[in-house]
C-alpha positions as CSV (number, residue, x, y, z in Angstrom):
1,X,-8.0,-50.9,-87.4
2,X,-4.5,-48.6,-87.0
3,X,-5.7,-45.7,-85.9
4,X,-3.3,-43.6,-84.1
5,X,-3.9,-40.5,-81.8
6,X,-1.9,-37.2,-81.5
7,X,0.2,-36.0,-78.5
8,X,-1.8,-32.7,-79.0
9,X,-5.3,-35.1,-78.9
10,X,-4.4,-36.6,-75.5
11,X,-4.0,-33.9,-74.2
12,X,-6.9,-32.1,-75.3
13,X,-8.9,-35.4,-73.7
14,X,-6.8,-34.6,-70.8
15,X,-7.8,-31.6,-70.2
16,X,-12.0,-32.0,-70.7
17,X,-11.9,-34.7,-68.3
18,X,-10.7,-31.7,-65.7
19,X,-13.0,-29.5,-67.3
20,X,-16.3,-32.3,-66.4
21,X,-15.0,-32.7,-63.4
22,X,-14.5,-29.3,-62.0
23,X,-17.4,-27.3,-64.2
24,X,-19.6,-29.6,-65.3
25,X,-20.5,-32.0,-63.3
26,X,-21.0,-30.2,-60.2
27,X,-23.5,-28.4,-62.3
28,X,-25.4,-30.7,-63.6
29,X,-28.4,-30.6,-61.0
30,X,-28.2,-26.9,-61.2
31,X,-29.0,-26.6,-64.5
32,X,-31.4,-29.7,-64.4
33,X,-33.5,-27.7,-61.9
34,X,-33.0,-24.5,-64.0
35,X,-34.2,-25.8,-67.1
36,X,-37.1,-28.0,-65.9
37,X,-38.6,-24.6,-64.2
38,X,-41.5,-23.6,-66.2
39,X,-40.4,-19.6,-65.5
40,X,-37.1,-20.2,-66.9
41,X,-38.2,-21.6,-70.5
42,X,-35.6,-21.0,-73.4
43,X,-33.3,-19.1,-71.0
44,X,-30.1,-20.2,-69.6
45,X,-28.4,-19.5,-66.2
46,X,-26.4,-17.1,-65.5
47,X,-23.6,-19.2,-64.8
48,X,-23.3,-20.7,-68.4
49,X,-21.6,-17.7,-70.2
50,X,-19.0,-17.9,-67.5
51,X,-17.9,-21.6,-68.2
52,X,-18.1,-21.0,-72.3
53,X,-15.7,-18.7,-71.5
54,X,-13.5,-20.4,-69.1
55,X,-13.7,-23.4,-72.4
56,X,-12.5,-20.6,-74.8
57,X,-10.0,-20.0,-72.0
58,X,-9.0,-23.4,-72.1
59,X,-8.7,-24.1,-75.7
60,X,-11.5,-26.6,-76.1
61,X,-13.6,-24.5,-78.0
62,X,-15.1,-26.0,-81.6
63,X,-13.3,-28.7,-81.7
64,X,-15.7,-30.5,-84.4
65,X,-14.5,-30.0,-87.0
66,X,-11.8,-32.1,-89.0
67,X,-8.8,-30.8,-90.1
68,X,-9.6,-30.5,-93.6
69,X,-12.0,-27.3,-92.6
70,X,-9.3,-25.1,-92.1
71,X,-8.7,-22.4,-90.6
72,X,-11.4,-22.8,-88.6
73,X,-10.4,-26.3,-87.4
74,X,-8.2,-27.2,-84.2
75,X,-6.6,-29.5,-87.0
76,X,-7.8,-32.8,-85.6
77,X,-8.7,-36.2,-87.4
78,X,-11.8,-37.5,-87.5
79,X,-10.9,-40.4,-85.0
80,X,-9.6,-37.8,-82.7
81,X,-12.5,-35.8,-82.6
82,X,-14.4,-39.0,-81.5
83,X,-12.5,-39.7,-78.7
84,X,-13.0,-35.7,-77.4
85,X,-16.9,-36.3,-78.0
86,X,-16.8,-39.3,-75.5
87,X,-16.0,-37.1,-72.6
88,X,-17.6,-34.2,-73.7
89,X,-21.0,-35.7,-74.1
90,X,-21.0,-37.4,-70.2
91,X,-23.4,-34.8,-69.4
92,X,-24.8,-33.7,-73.3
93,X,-25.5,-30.2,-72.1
94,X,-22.0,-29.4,-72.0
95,X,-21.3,-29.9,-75.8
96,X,-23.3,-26.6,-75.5
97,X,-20.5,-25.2,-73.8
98,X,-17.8,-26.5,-75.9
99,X,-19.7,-24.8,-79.0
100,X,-20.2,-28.3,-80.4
101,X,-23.3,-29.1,-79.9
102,X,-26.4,-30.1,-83.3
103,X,-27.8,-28.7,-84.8
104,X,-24.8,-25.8,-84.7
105,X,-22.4,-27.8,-85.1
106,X,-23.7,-29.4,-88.4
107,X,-25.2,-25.6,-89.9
108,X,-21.4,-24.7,-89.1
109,X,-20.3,-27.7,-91.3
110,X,-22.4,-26.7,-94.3
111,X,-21.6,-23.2,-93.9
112,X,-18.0,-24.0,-93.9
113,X,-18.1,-26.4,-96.9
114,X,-20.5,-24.9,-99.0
115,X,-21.0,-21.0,-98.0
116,X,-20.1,-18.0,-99.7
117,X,-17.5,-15.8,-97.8
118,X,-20.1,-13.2,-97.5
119,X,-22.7,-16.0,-95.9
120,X,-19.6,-17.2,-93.8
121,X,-18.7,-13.7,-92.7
122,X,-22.7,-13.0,-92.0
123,X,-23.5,-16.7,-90.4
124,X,-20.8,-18.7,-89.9
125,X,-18.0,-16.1,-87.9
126,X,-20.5,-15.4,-85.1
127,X,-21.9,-19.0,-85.1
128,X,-18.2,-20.2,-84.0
129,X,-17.6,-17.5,-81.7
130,X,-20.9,-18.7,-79.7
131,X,-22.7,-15.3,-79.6
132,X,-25.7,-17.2,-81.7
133,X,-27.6,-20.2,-82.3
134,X,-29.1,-21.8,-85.5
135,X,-31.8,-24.3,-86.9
136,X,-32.0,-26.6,-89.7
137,X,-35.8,-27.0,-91.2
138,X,-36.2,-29.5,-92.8
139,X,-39.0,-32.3,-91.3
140,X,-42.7,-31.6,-92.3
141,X,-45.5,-32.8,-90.6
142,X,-47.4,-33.3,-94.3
143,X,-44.9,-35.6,-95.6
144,X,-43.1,-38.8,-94.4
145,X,-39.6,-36.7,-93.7
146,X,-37.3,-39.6,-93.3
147,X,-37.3,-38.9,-97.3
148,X,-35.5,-35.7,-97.9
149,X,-36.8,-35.9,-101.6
150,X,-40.4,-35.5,-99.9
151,X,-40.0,-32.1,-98.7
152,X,-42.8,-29.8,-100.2
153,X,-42.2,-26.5,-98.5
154,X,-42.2,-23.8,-101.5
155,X,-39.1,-21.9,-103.0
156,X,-39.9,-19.4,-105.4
157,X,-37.8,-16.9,-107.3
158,X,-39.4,-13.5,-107.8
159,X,-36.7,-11.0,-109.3
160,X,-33.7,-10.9,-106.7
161,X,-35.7,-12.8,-103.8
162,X,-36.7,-16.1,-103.1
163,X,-40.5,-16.2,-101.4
164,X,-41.3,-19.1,-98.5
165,X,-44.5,-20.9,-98.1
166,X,-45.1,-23.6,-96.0
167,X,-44.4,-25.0,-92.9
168,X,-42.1,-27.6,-90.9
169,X,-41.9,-29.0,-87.5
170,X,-39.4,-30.5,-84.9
171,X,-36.8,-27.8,-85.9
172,X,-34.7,-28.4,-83.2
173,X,-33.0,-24.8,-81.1
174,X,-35.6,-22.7,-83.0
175,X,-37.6,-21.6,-79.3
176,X,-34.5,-20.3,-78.1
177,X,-34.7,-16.2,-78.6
178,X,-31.0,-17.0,-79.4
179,X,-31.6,-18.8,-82.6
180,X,-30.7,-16.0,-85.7
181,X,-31.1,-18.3,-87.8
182,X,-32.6,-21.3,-90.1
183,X,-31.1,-23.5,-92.6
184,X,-34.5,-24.0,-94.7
185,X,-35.1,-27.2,-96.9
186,X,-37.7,-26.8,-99.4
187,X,-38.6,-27.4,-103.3
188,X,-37.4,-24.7,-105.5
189,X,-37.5,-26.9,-109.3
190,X,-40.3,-29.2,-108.8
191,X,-39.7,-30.5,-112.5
192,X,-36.2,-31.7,-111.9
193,X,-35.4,-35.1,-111.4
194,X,-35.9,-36.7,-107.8
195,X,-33.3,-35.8,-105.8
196,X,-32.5,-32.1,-107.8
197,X,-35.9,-30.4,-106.8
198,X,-35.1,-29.4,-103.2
199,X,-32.6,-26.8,-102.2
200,X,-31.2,-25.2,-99.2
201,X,-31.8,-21.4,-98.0
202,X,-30.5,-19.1,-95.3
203,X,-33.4,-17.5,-93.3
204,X,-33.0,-15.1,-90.4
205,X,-35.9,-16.3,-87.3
206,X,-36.8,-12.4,-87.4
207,X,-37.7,-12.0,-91.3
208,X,-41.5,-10.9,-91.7
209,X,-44.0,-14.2,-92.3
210,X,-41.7,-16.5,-90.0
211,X,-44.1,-17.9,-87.8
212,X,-43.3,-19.8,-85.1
213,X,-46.6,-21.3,-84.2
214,X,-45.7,-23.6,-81.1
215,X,-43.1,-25.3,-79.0
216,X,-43.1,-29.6,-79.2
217,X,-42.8,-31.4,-76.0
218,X,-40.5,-34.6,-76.2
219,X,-41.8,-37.2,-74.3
220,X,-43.5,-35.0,-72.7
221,X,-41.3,-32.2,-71.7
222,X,-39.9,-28.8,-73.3
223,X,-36.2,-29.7,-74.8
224,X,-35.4,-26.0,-73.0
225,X,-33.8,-23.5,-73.8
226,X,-33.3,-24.6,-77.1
227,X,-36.5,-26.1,-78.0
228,X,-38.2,-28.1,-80.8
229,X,-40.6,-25.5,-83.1
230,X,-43.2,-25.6,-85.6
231,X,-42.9,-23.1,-87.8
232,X,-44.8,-21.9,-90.4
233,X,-43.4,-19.9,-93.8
234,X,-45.9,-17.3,-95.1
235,X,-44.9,-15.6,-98.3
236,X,-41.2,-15.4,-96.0
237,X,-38.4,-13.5,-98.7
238,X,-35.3,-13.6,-98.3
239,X,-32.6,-12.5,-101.2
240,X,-31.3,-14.7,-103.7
241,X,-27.3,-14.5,-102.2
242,X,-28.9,-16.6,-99.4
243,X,-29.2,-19.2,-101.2
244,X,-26.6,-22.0,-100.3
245,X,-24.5,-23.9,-102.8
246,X,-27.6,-23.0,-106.2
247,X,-30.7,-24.5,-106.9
248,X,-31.3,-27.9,-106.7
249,X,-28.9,-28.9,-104.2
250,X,-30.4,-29.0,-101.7
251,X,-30.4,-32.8,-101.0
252,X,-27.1,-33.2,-101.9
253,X,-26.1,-30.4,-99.3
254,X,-28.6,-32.6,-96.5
255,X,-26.3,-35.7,-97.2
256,X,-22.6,-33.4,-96.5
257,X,-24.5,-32.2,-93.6
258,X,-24.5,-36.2,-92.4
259,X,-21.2,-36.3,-92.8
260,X,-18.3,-36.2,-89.5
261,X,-21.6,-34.8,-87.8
262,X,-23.0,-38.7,-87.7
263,X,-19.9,-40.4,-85.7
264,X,-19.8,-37.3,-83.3
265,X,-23.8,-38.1,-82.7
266,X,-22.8,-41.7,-82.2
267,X,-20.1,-41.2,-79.7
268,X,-22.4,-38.7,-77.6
269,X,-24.0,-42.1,-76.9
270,X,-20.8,-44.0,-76.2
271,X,-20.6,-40.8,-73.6
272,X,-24.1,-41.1,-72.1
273,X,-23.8,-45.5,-71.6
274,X,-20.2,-45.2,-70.4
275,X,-21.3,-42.7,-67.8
276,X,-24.5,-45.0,-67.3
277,X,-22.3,-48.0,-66.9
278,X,-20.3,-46.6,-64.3
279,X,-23.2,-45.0,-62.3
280,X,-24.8,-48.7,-62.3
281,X,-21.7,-50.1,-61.3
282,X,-21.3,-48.0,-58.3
283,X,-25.1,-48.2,-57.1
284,X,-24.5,-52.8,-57.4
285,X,-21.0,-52.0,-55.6
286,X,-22.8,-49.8,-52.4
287,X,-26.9,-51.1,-52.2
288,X,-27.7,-54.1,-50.5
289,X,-31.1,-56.0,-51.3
290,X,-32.5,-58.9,-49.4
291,X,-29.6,-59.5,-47.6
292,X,-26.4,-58.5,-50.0
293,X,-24.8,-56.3,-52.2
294,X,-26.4,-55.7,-55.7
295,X,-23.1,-56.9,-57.5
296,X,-23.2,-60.0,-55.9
297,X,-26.5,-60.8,-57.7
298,X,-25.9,-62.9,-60.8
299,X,-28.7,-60.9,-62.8
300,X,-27.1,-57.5,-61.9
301,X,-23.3,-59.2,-63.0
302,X,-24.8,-60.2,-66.5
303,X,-26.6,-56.7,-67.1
304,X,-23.5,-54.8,-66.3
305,X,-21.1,-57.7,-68.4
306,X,-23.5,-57.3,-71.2
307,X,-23.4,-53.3,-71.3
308,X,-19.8,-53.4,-71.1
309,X,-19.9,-55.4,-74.6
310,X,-22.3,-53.0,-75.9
311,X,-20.3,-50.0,-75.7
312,X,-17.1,-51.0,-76.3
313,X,-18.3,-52.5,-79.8
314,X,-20.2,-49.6,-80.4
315,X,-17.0,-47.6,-79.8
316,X,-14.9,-49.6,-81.9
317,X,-17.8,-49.2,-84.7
318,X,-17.3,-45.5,-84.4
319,X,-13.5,-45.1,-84.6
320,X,-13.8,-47.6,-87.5
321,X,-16.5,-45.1,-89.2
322,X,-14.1,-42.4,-88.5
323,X,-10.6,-43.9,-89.6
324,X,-12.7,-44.9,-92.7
325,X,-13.3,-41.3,-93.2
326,X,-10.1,-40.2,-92.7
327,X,-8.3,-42.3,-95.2
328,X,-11.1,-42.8,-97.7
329,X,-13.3,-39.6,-97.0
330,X,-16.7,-39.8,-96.8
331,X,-17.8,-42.1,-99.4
332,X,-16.4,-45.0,-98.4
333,X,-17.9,-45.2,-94.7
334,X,-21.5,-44.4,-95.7
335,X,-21.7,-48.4,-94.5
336,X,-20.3,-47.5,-91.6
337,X,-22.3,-44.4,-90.9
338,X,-25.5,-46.3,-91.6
339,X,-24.4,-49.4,-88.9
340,X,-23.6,-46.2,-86.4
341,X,-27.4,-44.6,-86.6
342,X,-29.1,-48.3,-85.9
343,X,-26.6,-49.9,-83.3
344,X,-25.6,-46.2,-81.2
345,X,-28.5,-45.1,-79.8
346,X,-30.4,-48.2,-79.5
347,X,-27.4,-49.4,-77.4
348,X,-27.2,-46.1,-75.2
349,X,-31.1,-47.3,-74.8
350,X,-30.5,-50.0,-73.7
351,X,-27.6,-49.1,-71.4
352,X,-29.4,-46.5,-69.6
353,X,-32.5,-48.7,-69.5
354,X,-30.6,-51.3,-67.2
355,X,-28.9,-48.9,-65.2
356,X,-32.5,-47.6,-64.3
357,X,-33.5,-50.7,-63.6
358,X,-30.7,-51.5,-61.3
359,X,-31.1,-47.7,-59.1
360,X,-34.9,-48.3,-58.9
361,X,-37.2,-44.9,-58.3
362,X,-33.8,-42.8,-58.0
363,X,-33.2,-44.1,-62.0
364,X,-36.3,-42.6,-63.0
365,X,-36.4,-39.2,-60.7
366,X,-33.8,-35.9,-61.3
367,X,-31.2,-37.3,-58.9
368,X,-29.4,-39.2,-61.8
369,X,-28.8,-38.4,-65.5
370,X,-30.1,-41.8,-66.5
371,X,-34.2,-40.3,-67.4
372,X,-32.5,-38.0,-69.9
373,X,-30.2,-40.6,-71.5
374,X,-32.7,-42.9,-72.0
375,X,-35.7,-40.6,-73.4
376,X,-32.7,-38.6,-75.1
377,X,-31.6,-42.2,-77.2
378,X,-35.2,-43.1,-77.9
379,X,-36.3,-39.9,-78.9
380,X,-33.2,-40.1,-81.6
381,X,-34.1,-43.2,-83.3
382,X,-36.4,-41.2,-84.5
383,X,-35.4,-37.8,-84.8
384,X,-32.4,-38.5,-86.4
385,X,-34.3,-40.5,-89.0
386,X,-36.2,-44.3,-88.3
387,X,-34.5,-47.1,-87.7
388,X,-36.1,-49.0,-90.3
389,X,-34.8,-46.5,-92.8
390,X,-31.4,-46.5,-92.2
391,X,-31.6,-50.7,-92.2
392,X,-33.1,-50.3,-95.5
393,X,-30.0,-48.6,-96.8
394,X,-27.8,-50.3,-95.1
395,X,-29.0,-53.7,-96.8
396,X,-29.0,-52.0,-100.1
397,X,-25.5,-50.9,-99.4
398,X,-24.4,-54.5,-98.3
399,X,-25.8,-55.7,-101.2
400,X,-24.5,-53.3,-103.6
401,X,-21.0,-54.0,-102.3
402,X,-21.2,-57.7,-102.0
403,X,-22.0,-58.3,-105.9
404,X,-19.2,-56.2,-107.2
């Protein structure tokens, strides 16, 4: 690897680490004990407007996307934008107030690649100023979703609409009374080949026979304010210039959404175990147990030695995803993107899990971050598709490449 980072980058980094440290951080328990109240579900305190606005302020606002999305990008590479998602996602709420936070973040992405400038004016302009939130629908509860061929919610043209049916589940942000919106997968040309059956529609949360049924707990808790829903379509229409990119894409438009969005999902984890590392490193340095220090116990040494290796090859992995991306586009780090969604949250699992281990009943209570790390990495192995899956296509890629 060569990869190089801009003066302006630096700088940028520079000034989120100030931003954690003065905003952020000393809010974390705040809005810990905000959003665990059951009377404040899928609201957000009244505090949070004030530092989106102080990150406008600042400059560090939508910084996601790469430079080849302008004008709406900061005119960052890829590799760049991983090192600013490191610090960011040290406390993962706070992407939130950086407007660069999933699913937004990726509906922006297709919205920006593959919207119309009516759809963009509609969706995409007020997505990026913050003022609403979005979901993308696509997992069903019928089918095994890991597939995105599977997908059997119903799109039908009747004159200049497109009618709904069905139903899907774990749509992240969709709770929140600020979600407008839904990026809807379903099948529209059920005779087309395999992967040209499906495409990809904008529907507004408020349009007649959108139903949302129920909110999912995650491990057992509410993912408030934004919220996992199940939501059922019932005869939903919605006019054909909402369609996105025609019919039939809509897999195609599911794999550009995977695109930068994947090494920015990785590095929140590099975030999460870096922060975890250092927390366990502090609590070895200042508990003593049956007569000395916690770092001077061989066990703890070879738990903190052996997350240190984790991250930093996990990081490496991502800035090598990334500089593949910005030389080669996206193409040619589909490897690399694959390696990413096995090896970065498993290892932020892992991480967090040791650091638990090492605080004792403060690792597991509100007191430290470390509870949500870990059930927020082992809830993605599977939300973001099963592990198994993405080794599957990494050995076929591996394959493929080695009998060229």
């Amino acid at each position: 690897m060569n990869y190089k980072i801009s003066d302006q980058a630096i700088e940028l980094n520079a000034k989120l680490e100030v931003f954690m440290e003065q905003y952020i951080y000393p809010h974390e328990k705040d809005y810990d004990e905000f959003t665990s109240n059951q009377d404040n579900l899928w609201q957000y305190p009244d505090w949070y407007e004030g530092l989106k606005n102080e990150a406008k302020k600042q400059d560090l606002w939508n910084l996601f996307l790469p430079k080849e999305y302008t004008p709406w990008s900061p005119g960052l590479t890829n590799v760049e934008i991983a090192l600013l998602f490191e610090t960011m996602s040290r406390a993962p709420w706070s992407q939130q107030i950086f407007n660069c936070n999933a699913p937004d973040r990726g509906n922006m992405e297709v919205l920006a690649k593959y919207g119309t400038p009516e759809q963009q004016k509609k969706w995409l302009d007020p997505l990026l100023a913050g003022e609403i939130r979005s979901a993308y629908a696509m997992t069903e509860p019928d089918v095994a979703s890991s597939d995105a061929t599977n997908m059997e919610l119903e799109i039908l043209r009747d004159g200049d609409e497109y009618v709904l049916n069905g139903r899907k589940w774990w749509t992240t942000n969709v709770i929140t009374p600020k979600c407008k919106l839904m990026l809807v997968m379903g099948k529209s040309n059920p005779g087309n080949s395999r992967h040209t059956q499906h495409s990809t529609i904008l529907v507004p949360t408020d349009t007649p026979g959108v139903d949302i049924v129920r909110s999912l707990r995650v491990l057992g808790e509410y993912h408030s304010p934004g919220g996992e829903g199940d939501v059922v379509f019932k005869n939903v229409r919605v006019p054909v210039s909402n369609l996105i990119l025609g019919e039939g894409r809509g897999f195609e438009i599911a794999q550009g959404r995977l695109g930068p969005g994947r090494f920015q999902y990785a590095m929140m984890f590099v975030g999460m175990a870096q922060r975890s590392l250092e927390l366990m490193c502090e609590r070895a340095q200042s508990r003593v147990a049956f007569g000395e220090e916690l770092s001077k116990k061989t066990s703890v040494q070879h738990e903190i030695a052996r997350s240190r290796c984790d991250i930093e090859q996990c990081r490496l992995l991502v800035m090598a995803a990334a500089e593949k991306m910005d030389e080669h586009g996206i193409d040619a780090a589909r490897d690399y993107i694959s390696m990413l969604k096995i090896v970065a949250p498993k290892m932020c699992e892992d991480v967090s899990s040791r650091a638990i281990q090492i605080f004792g009943g403060m690792g597991v209570s509100q007191d430290t971050p470390l509870g949500h790390f870990f059930t927020t990495s082992r809830f993605c192995r599977i939300a973001d598709g099963p592990d198994e899956v993405h080794m599957s296509q990494l050995a076929k890629l591996t394959m493929r490449s080695l009998n060229k």
